[in-house]
C-alpha positions in Angstrom: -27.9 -33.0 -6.8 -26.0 -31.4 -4.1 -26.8 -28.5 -2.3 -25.9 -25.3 -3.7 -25.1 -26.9 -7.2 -26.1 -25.5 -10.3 -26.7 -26.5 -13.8 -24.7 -26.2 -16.6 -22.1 -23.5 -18.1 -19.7 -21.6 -16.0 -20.8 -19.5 -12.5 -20.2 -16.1 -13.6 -18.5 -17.1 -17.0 -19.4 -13.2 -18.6 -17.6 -12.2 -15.7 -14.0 -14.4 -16.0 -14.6 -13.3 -20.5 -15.1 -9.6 -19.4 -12.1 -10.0 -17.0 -9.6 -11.6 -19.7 -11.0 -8.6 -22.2 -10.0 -6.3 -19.5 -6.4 -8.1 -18.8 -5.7 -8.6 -22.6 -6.4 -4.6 -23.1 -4.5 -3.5 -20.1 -1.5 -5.4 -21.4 -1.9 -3.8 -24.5 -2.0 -0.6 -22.8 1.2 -1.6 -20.9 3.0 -2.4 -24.0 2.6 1.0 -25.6 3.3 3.0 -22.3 6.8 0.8 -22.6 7.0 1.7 -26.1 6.7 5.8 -25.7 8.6 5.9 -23.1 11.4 4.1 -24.2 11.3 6.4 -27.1 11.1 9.1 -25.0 14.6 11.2 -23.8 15.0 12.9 -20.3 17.4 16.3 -20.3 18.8 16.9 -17.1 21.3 19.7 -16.5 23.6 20.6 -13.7 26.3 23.0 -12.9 23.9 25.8 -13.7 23.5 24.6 -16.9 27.3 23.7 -17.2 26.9 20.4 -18.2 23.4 18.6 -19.8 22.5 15.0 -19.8 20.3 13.3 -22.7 19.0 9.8 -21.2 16.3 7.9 -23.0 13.7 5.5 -22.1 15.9 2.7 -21.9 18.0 4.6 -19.4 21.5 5.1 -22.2 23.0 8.1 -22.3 22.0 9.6 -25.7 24.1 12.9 -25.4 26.5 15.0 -23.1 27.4 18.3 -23.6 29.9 20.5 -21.8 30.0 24.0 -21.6 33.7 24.9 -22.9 33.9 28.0 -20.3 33.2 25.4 -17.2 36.5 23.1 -18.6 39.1 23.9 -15.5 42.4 21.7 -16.0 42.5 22.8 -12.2 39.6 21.7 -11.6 39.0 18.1 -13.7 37.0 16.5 -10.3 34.3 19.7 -9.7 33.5 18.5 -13.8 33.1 15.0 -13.3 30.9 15.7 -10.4 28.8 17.9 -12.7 29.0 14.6 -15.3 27.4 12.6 -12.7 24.8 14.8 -11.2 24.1 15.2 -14.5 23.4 11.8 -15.6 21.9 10.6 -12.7 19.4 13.4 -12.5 17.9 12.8 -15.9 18.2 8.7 -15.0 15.9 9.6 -12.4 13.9 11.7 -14.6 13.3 8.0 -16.1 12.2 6.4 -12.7 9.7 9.0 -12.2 8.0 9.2 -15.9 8.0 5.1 -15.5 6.8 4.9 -11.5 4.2 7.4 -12.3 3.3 5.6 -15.3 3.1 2.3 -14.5 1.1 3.6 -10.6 -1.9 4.0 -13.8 -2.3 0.2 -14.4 -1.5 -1.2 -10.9 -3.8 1.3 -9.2 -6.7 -1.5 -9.9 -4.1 -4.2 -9.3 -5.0 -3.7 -5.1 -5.3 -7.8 -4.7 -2.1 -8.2 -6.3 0.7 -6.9 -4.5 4.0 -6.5 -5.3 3.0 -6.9 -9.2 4.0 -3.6 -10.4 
């Protein structure tokens, strides 16, 4: 027999078992962090409360409501700019829950860059 050889079974075989349990549970984990936070919903407001933004998980626009005092027929583009800010604000609200989330699972993930 070669040097360095060994005899039978796997070298370090509990260790590759106890790393799938560890993969197969951390996917689990990842899955239902997906799952409550696409059942989540982000509220954003903007216009000093003039106009509010439902978003959920999945990043749709649940809801939009307008305050009826801030409706200016002058004024229709100062509105859509609340609209937006609005939206995107609770979108964001999204990235953040979901970055900060997901920074849980990768934080032991240092070998594998780029995987989360």
């Amino acid at each position: 027999m070669a040097k360095g050889g060994f005899r039978g079974g796997y070298p370090g075989g509990g260790n590759q078992m106890n790393m799938m349990r560890q993969a197969q549970k951390m996917q689990q984990d990842i899955l239902k962090m997906q799952q409550e936070l696409e059942a989540s919903t982000f509220e954003f407001t903007a216009g000093g409360g003039a106009v509010k933004a439902v978003v959920n998980g999945s990043k749709q626009l649940e809801s939009l409501v307008i305050d009826p005092e801030t409706v200016d027929p002058e004024d229709v583009e100062m509105l859509q700019d609340m609209i937006i800010a609005a939206v995107n604000g609770a979108i964001k609200l999204v990235d953040e829950k979901s970055s900060s989330a997901y920074s849980k699972f990768s934080g032991g993930l240092g070998g594998f860059p780029g995987m989360f």
